[in-house]
N, C-alpha and C positions, 0 to 999 in steps of 0.2 A: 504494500500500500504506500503511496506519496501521499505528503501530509503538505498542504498549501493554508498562505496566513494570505486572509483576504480581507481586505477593507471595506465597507459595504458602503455607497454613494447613497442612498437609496433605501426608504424602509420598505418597499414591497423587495427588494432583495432575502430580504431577512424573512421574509413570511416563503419566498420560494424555497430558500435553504431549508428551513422546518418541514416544508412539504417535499422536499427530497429526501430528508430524513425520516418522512415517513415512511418513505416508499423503498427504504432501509440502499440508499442506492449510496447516503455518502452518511459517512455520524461528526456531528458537530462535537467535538472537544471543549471548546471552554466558548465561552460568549462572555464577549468583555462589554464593560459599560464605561466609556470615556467620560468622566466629570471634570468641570474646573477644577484645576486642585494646583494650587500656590508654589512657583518653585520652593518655597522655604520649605516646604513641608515633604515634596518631594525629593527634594535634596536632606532633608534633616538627617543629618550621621554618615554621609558619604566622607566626610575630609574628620581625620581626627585633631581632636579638641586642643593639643600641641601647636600641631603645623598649622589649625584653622588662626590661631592667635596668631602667630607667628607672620603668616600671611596678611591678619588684618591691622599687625604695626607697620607692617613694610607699606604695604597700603595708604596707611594716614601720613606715614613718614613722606612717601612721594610725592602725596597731596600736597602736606607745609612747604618740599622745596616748591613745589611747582607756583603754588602761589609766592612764594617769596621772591625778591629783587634779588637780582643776580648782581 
């Protein structure tokens, strides 16, 4: 069997899908539901708690030269 990730344009695709799966001709795996959902949150715990500091002084730090007079 070949396993295809398909993106659905369209909700009457999704009612065809279920109706191929009645007819046992393909089985639907997982059925995902897209919500907004905030990078913070989906980022939340990807960078550890060290480096994430670490990166957000070098951050503030480039910010003060960059506004400051040269």
């Amino acid at each position: 069997m070949e396993t295809m990730l398909i993106e659905l344009t369209n909700q009457k695709a999704a009612k065809l899908l279920h109706e191929l799966q009645e007819l046992q001709l393909i089985k639907v795996l997982k059925i995902s539901v897209n919500g907004t959902q905030k990078l913070s949150e989906k980022y939340a715990g990807k960078l550890p708690s060290d480096i994430a500091n670490a990166l957000h002084t070098y951050v503030t730090k480039s910010r003060s030269e960059w506004n400051s007079s040269i």
